[in-house]
Each structure stands twice: as C-alpha cells, then as structure tokens.
C-alpha positions as CSV (number, residue, x, y, z in Angstrom):
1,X,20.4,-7.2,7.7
2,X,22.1,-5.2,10.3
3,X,22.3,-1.6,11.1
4,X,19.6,-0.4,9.2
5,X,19.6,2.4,12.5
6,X,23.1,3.9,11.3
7,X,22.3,3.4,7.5
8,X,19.3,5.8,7.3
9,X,21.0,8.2,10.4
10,X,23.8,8.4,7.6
11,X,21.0,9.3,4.9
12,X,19.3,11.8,6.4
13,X,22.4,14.0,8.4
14,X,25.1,13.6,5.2
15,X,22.2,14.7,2.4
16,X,22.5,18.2,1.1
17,X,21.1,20.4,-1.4
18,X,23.6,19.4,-4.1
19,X,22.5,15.8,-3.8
20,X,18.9,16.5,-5.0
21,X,17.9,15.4,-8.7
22,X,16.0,17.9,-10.4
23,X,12.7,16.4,-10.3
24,X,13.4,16.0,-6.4
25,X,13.4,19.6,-6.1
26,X,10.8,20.2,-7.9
27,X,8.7,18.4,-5.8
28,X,9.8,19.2,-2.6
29,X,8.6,22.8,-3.6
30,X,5.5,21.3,-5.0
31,X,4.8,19.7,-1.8
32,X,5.5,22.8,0.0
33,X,3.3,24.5,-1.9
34,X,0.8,22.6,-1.6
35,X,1.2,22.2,2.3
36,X,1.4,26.2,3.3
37,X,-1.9,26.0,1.2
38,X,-3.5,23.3,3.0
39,X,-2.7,25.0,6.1
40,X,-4.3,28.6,5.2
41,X,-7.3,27.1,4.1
42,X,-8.0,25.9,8.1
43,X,-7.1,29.1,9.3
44,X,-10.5,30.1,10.1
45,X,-11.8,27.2,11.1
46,X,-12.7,25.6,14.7
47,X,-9.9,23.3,14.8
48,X,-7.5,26.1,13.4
49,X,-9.3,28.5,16.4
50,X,-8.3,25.6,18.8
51,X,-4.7,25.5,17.6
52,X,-4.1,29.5,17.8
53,X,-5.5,29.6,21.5
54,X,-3.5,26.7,22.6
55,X,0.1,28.0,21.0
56,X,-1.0,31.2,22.5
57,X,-1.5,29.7,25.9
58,X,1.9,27.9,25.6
59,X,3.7,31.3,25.1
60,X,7.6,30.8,24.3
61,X,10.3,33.2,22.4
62,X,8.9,34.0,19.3
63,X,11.0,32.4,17.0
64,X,8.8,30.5,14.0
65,X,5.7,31.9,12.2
66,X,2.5,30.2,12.6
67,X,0.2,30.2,9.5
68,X,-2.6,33.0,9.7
69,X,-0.9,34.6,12.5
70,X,0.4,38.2,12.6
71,X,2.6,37.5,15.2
72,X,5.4,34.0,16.0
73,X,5.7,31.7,19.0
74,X,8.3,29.1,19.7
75,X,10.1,26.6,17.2
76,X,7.9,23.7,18.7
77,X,4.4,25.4,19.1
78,X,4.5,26.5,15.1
79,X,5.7,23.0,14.2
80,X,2.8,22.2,16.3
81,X,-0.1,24.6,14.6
82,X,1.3,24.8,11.3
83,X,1.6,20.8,11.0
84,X,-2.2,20.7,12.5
85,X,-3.9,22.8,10.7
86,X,-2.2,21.6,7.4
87,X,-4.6,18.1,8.2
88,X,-7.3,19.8,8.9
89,X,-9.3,20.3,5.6
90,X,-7.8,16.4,4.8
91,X,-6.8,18.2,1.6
92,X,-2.8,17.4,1.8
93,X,-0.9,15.2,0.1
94,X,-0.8,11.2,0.6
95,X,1.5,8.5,0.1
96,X,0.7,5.3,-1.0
97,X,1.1,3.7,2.2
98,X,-2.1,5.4,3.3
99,X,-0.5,8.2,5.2
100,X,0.1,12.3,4.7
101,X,3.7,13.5,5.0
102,X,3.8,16.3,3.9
103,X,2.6,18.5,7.0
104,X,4.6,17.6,9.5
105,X,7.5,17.1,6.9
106,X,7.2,20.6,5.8
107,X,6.3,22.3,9.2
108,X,9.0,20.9,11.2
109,X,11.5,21.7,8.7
110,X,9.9,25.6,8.3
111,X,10.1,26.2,11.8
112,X,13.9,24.7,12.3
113,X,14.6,26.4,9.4
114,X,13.4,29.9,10.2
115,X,14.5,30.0,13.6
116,X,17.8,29.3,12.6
117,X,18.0,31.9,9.1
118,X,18.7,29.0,6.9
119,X,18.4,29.4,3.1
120,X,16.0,28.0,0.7
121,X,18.1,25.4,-0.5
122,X,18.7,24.0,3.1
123,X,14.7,23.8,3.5
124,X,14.1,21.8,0.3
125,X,16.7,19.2,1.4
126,X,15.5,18.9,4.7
127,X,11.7,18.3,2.9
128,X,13.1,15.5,0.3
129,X,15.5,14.0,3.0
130,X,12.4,14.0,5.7
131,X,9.8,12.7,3.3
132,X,11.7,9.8,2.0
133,X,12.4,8.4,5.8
134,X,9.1,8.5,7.0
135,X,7.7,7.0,3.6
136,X,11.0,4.1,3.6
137,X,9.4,3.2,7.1
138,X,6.0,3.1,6.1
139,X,6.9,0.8,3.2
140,X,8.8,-1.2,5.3
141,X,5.9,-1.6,7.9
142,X,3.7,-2.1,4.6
143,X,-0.1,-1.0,5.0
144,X,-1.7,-1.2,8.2
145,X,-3.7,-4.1,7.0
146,X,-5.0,-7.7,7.8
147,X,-4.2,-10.5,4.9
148,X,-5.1,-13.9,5.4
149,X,-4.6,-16.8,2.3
150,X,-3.7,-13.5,0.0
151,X,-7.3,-11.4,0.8
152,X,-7.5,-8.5,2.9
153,X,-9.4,-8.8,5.9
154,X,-9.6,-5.4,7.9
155,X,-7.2,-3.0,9.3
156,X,-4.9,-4.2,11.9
157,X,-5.7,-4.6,15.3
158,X,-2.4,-2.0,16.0
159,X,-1.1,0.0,13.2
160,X,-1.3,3.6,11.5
161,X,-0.2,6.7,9.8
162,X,0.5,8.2,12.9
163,X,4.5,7.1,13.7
164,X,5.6,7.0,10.3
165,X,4.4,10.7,9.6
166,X,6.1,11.5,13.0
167,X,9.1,9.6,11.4
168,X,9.4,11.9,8.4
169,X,9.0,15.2,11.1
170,X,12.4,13.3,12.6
171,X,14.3,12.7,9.5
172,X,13.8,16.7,8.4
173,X,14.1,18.5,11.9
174,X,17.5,16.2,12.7
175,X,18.5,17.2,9.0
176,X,18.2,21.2,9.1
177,X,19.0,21.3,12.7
178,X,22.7,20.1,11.3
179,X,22.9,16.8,13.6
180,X,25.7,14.2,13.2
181,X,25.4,10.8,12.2
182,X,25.3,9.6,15.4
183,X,23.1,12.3,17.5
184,X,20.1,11.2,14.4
185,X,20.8,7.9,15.6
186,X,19.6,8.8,18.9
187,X,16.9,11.2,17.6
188,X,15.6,7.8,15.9
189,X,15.7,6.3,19.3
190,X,13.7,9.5,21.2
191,X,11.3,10.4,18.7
192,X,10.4,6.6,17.5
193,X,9.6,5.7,21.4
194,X,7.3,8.7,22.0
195,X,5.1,8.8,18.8
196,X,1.9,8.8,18.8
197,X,-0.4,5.7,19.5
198,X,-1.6,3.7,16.6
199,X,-5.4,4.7,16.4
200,X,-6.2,4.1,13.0
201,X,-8.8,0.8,13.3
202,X,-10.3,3.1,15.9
203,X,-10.7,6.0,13.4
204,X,-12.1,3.4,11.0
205,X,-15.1,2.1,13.1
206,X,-16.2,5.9,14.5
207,X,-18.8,7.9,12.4
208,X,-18.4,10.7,15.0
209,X,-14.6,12.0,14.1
210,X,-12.4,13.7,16.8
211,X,-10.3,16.5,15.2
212,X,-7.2,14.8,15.1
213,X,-8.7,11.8,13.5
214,X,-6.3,8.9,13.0
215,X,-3.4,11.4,14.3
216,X,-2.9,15.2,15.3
217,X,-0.3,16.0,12.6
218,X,0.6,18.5,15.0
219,X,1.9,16.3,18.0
220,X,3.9,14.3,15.2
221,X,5.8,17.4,13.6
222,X,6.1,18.1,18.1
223,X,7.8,14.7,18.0
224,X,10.3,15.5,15.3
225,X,11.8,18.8,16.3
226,X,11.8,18.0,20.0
227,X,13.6,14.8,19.8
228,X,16.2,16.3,16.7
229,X,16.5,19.2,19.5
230,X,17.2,17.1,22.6
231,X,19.5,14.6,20.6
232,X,21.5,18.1,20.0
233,X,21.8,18.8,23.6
234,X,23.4,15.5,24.3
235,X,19.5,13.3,25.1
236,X,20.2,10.0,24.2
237,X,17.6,7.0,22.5
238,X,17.9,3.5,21.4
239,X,20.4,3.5,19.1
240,X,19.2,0.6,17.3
241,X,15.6,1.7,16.8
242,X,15.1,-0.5,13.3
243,X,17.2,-3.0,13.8
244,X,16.6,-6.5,15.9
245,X,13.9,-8.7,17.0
246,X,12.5,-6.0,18.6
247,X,12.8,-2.9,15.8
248,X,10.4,-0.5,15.6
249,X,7.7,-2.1,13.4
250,X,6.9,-5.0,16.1
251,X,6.7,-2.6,18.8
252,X,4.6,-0.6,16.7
253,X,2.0,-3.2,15.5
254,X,2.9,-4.4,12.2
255,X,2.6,-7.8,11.6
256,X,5.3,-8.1,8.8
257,X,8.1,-5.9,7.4
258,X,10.6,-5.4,4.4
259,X,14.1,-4.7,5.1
260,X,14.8,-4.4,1.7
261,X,11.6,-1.3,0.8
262,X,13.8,0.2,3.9
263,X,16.9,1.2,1.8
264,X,17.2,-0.2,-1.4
265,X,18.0,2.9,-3.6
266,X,18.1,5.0,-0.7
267,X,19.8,8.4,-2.0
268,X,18.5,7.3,-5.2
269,X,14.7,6.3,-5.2
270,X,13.4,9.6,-3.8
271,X,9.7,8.7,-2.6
272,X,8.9,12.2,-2.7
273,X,8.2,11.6,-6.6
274,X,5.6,9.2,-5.5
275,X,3.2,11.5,-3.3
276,X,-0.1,12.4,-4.5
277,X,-1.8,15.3,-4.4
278,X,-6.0,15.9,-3.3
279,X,-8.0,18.3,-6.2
280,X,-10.8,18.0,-3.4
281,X,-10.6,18.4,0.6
282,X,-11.7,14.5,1.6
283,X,-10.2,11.3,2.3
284,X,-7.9,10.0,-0.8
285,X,-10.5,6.8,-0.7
286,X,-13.0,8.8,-2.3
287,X,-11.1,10.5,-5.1
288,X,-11.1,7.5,-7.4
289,X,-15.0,7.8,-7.4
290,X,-14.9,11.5,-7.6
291,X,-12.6,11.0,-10.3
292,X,-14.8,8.9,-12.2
293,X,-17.8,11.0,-11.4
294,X,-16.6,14.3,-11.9
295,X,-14.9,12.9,-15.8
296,X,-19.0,11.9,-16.6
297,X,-19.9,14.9,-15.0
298,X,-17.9,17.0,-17.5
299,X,-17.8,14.3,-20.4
300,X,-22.1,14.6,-20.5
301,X,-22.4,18.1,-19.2
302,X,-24.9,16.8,-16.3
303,X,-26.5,19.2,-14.1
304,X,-27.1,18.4,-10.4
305,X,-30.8,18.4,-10.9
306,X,-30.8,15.8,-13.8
307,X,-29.3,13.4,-11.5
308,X,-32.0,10.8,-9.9
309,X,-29.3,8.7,-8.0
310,X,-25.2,8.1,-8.1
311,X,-24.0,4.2,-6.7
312,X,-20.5,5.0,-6.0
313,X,-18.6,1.9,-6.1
314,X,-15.6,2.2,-3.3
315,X,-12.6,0.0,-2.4
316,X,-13.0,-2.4,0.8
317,X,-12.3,0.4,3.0
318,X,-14.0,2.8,1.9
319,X,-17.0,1.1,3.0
320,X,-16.9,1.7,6.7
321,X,-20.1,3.6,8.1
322,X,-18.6,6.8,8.1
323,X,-17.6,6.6,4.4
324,X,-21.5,5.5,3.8
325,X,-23.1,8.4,5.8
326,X,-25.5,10.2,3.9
327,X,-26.2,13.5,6.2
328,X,-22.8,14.0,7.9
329,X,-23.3,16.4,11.2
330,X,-19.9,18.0,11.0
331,X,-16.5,18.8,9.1
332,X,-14.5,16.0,9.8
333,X,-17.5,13.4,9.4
334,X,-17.7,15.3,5.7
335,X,-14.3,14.4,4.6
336,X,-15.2,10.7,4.8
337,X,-19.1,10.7,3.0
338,X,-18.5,9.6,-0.5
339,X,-22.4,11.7,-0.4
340,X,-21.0,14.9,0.5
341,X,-17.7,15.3,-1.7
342,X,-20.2,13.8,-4.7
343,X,-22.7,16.8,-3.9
344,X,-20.0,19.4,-3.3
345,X,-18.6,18.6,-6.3
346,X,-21.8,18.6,-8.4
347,X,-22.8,21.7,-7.2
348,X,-19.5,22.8,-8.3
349,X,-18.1,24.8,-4.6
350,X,-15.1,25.3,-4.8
351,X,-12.5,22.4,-3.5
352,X,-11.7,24.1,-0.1
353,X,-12.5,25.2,3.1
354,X,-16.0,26.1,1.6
355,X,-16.9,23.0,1.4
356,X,-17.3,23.1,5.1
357,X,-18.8,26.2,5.6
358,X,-22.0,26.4,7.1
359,X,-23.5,27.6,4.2
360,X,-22.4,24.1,2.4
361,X,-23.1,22.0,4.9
362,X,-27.2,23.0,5.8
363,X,-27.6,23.6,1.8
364,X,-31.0,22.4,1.1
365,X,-29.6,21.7,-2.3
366,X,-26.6,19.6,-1.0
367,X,-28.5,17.7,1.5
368,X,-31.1,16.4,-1.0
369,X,-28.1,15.5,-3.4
370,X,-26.4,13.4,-0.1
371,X,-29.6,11.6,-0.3
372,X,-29.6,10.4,-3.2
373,X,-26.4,9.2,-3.0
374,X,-25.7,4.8,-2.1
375,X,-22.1,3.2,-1.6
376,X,-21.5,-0.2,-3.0
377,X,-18.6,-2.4,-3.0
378,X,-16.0,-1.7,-5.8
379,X,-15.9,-5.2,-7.4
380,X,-12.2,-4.7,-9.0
381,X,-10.9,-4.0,-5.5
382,X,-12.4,-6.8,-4.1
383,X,-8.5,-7.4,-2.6
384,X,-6.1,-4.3,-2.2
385,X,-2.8,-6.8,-1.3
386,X,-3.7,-7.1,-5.5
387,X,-2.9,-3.7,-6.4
388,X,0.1,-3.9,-3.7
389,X,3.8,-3.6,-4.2
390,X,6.7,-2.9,-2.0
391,X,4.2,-2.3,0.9
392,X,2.8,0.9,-1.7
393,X,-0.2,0.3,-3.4
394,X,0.2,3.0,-6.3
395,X,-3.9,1.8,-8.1
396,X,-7.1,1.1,-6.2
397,X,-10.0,1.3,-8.7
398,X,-13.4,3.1,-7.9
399,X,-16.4,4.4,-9.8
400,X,-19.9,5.5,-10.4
401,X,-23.0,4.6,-11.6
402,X,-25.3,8.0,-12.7
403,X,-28.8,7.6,-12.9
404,X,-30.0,10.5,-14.9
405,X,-31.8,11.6,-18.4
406,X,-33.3,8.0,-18.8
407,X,-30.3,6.1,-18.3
408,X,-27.1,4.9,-16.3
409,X,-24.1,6.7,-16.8
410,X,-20.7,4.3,-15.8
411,X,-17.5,5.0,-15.3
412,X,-14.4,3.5,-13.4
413,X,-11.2,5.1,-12.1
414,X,-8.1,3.3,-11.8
415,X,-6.2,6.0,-10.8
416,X,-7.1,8.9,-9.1
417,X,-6.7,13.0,-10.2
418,X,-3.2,14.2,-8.4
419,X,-1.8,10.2,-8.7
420,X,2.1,10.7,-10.1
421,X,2.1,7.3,-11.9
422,X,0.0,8.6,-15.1
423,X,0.3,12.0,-17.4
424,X,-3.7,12.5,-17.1
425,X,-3.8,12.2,-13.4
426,X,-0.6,14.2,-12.6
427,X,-1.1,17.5,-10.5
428,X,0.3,20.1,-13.0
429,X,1.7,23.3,-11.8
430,X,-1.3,25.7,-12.9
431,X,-3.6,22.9,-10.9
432,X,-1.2,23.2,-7.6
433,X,-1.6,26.9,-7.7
434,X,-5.5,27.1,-8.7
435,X,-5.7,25.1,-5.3
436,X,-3.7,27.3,-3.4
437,X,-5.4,30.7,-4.4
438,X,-9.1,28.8,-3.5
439,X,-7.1,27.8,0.5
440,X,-6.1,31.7,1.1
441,X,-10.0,33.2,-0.2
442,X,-9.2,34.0,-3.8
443,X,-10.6,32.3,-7.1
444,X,-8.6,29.7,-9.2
445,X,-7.5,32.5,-11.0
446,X,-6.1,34.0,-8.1
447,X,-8.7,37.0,-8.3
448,X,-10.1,38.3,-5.1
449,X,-9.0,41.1,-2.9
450,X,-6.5,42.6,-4.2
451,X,-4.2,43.1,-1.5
452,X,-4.9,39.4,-0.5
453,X,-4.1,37.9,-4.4
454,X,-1.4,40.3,-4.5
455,X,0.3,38.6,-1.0
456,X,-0.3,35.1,-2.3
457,X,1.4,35.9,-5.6
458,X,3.7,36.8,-4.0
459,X,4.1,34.2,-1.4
460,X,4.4,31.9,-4.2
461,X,6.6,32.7,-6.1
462,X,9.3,32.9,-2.9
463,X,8.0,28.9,-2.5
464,X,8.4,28.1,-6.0
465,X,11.6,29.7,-6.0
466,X,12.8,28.6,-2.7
467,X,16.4,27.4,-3.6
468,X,17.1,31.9,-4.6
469,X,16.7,33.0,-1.4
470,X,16.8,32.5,2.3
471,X,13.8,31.2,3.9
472,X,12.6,34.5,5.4
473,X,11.7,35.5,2.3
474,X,8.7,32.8,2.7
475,X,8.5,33.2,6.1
476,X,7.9,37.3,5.5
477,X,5.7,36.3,3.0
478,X,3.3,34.3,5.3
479,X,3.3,37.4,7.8
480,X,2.2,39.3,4.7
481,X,-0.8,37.0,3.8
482,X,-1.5,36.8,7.3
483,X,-2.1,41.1,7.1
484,X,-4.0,41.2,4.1
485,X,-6.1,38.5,4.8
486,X,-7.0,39.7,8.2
487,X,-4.6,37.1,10.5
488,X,-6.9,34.5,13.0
C-alpha cells in the first residue's frame, strides 16, 4: 500500500464541520468537556504551579488562554500548559491503544482556534479530525507490547503513547490552522521526526514517577501546533512519513504494523466513539478492579471499616511494582497503587484532585486501608493479545476479592465504568458533568461557591453548545472561572 502520507494529509485538511455524524459531534464536545475539566482540576497543584511559572518565563503575545489563568500567553505556551496539566490528575480520557488523546487533541486545537477567532463548529472538527489520526496511528502501530507464540511478554523495548498523542496534536493544529493537502503532508513529516522519545517500558519499571510520566502531554500538543505552524510558513518534512520500509512505526519502535487499521473507513469509522472516559483520577489499569470493587461496595452496602482485606486481581500489566505499592509517597506514584484508588474510593473522596491532597494522602484512615490491600494476577487476562483486535483492545477483565463480615465478597469486571462498548459502563452526560463540577471545587451537584458554580455552569453550557457560537465564548468562559475561582 502506497501513499498512506497523502491519504490521511487529505483526511485531515479537506474534513469540515458538515462532514461530522451526529454522534461524532457529540463526542468531540464530550471529550472537550471532559478535557477543560481534567485540566482545572491540576490547576492548583505542583505540576500545574510548574507549568504557570514556566509559560510565564517564556512570555510571548498573549494570544491563547491558559486554564486557571487570568491572564493569556502565546498560541504554543497555552497548547503547552493546557495540554499538561490536562495529564496531570491521569483522570482524561484513553483509547484503547493504551494512550490519552484527548489533551493534546483538545488543547492544540483551543489555542489555534482562539488565536485565530474561529467558531465552534471549526473547533469540534478540528477535535474529531485530530483524534481519529493519532488513534489510526496508534492502531496501526498496535500496543506497545511484546508477543511471542501468541502470549504477551512485556512492553517493548521502544514504544509508547507518546508520538501517537503528538500525532493527534498534528492532525488538529494542521486542520484549524486551514493547511492544504500538501503543507499537512509536510507537518506529518516535522512533527512525526521531533516527537517525543518512547519512554513507556521506562515508566513501567520506576516506582518513583517523574511528572510527565510516560510523556509531557504538554511537549506533544508543542509538537502539533509548531510543526502545523512552520509547515504554513513554507518548513518542509518528509513527505512520506508512513509510507516505505522506513515509515514512521519502525523508526518509532514498533515491531509490527497494520496498513489496513490505518484507513480503512477513514471519514467513516470515527475513533473518537471509541474513547473512554476515567470516573476516578488513576491509571485506566485499575478501573476494571475499581469497577468491580466499587459495584460490591454499593451492591452490599460495606463500610470501610468492615473490610479485613481486598486481593485485587489486575491484568499482566498492572502488576508492575508501582501498581503493587501499598504506601505511595507522592501524587503521580498514587495514580498507579491499585491500594490507594481502592482506599480513596472506600472512603468515598471525591474522584478528583482531592484525592491527592495532603489531607488524603497522610489520612491515618487511608493508609491503614492501603495496607490491607494485595495485588494478584487477574487469571482471565492471563494474555492481553486475547482481548486484542485491530491493534485496540476494547475488554481486559479485573476484579476483587473482599474480605469482610465473615466472608469473601467476589466480583469481576470485564469492562470498565466510562468503556463506550456497553450501555452500563457508558459515561452518561449527568456523569461527565458531575466530574467536571468536582475538577473546578464544586460538588457533583454543581453546589459550592456561588460565583464559582455559577461560572462553571456557565462554561458548560458554551462547551456543550460549542457548534452556536464562536469559540470565545468558551475561551471568555475559562477567564471567567479563572476569576471566581481565584486564578493560579
């Protein structure tokens, strides 16, 4: 198969507004819902305080509107901050390819699209078109995993979410910054040879996480407006980035790929309909046991002091030593303890940036839970490449065992809460905005300050409403939330 390059260049500059199904647009508001959310609910913390200073440092025209902020910066500094802090909590989206999208998806596209006054509609596009380029090349990369005689082995040696998240910032900057066919194809060239090193088997064997983790969502939506921006000024890139011998996937790492998970139904088979979205702030891994443990939870009306002991039972990799660490010393070492989403969610805090806080973390009450909490192999996922298809796995089954009142309490989940594939795992609407009000301070309800609940009402209803109305109208909106929630 040739010119797979031009093919998806054509996709993502000729797709507009008009071309969206329904259901496409819905999501792609969903999903930005659900991202701006993500991204106010790290406002206040360290590696949010990190991202202010260092936008700040960098200066520029103020152009774009950076999430908690009262004030803009440049186009690329709030692709930057916006994209980053959305991956902080771990709380956003995540394909089936084991990769999040939607930040630097979203953020690129918000920043193009406010610096140059585009309209709703133009934003939404530039979301589905973005999403569905990045998620193409993951699928055609297939998960960053080892398989030998059909089992899986490990992660690979080279490999991650890293590129193909920077690929989805490419595919919506070079759509809303209105490139041709042939400047994207150069923007694939420029932005696919400067993304960001493949860290993820690294990530996997450290208990102590850096802030970026795997990847700084950040420097990938950076990669996406800066190399849709230089391909406009005439930069030129390989122009045949996924096709040949050597196409992106070898020189990224993967040991295989699938020409035909690249395009087959592209324009048609939107992949945005296949995100999922995270009730709790950890890594997607452990929200098939949460799943499981929270349904018993509710099912049996258990308290947190009934319970003697939980096994959770967790998929291959999901039993790495930071996923088994009882007594986590910091925020990003929390997302990944199957102990500390278990207790935080037994003790009912509410699924956001309070899970973090200080006040969660040195609980007496949530460290003696952690303790009592074991990981254990998940024997239905014994093999992932089982539960594969089209280099998506869309099922990985995980579950608990509670020891309480006497007796065991089981349960297994095949599919997590927020998983699209199933009606009583889908993220409704009321669920997507319970978890926004919790990210900007206020209850599920949306009760809180009033000023504050009254800004995030009405910042989302201009998201959900996007396709009425230019994109300042969200952009205003964010400025306005920034005020009444007392900006970083």
């Amino acid at each position: 198969m040739t010119g797979l390059t031009q093919t998806l260049a054509e996709f993502v500059t000729e797709t507009r507004f008009e071309h969206l199904p329904a259901a496409v647009v819905a999501e792609s508001r969903r999903l930005l819902l659900d991202t701006i959310g993500c991204a106010l609910g790290a406002v206040r913390t360290e590696s949010g305080r990190i991202a202010f200073d260092y936008v700040s440092q960098l200066g520029g025209k103020p152009d774009a509107t950076v999430i908690g902020a009262a004030t803009r910066s440049s186009t690329v500094n709030a692709a930057y901050a916006n994209a980053r802090l959305a991956n902080v909590l771990d709380a956003d989206d995540t394909f089936p390819t084991s990769t999040h999208f939607g930040n630097a998806t979203v953020f690129s596209a918000l920043a193009l699209a406010e610096t140059q006054a585009m309209h709703g509609r133009e934003l939404l596009a530039a979301i589905a078109v973005g999403f569905d380029l990045g998620a193409r090349i993951g699928s055609w990369m297939g998960a960053p995993m080892q398989i030998e005689n059909g089992r899986v082995t490990g992660w690979n040696e080279l490999g991650g979410p890293a590129a193909t998240i920077a690929w989805a910032a490419i595919g919506a900057a070079s759509n809303i910054a209105g490139l041709n066919a042939r400047q994207a194809n150069h923007a694939f060239g420029i932005g696919g040879a400067n993304s960001p090193q493949p860290t993820l088997r690294k990530w996997a064997e450290s208990v102590e996480q850096p802030m970026y983790k795997y990847a700084d969502a950040g420097w990938c939506a950076q990669v996406g407006v800066s190399a849709a921006l230089l391909a406009k000024l005439g930069s030129t890139g390989f122009k045949d980035f996924l096709d040949g011998d050597n196409a992106f996937w070898k020189t990224y790492g993967s040991p295989a790929h699938d020409d035909a998970a690249l395009v087959s139904g592209l324009g048609s088979d939107w992949q945005i309909l296949n995100t999922t979205y995270k009730p709790w702030p950890c890594c997607r891994w452990i929200h098939h046991p949460l799943t499981a443990f929270t349904r018993l939870m509710d099912e049996h009306a258990l308290a947190p002091q009934e319970i003697e002991h939980v096994v959770v039972r967790a998929n291959p990799f999901a039993l790495t030593p930071i996923f088994c660490e009882q007594q986590p010393g910091d925020m990003l070492s929390a997302e990944f303890s199957h102990a500390h989403a278990l207790a935080a969610a037994a003790h009912r805090v509410p699924a956001g940036p309070l899970w973090y806080a200080p006040q969660t973390m040195n609980d007496p009450r949530i460290a003696a839970f952690r303790a009592r909490v074991s990981v254990a192999a998940e024997p239905g996922a014994a093999n992932i490449a089982d539960w594969m298809t089209g280099g998506q796995w869309r099922g990985v089954p995980g579950g608990v065992d509670i020891d309480a009142r006497g007796r065991v309490f089981s349960a297994t989940a095949d599919h997590a809460l927020g998983d699209p594939w199933q009606a009583d795992t889908h993220f409704s609407d009321r669920a997507l905005a319970a978890k926004f009000n919790v990210m900007t301070g206020l209850d599920a309800h949306g009760e809180g300050a009033p000023a504050l609940a009254q800004a995030a009402s009405a910042l989302t209803d201009a998201v959900m409403n996007a396709e009425d109305a230019p994109v300042s109208r969200i952009t205003d909106g964010l400025l306005a939330l920034a005020a009444a929630g007392g900006e970083r």
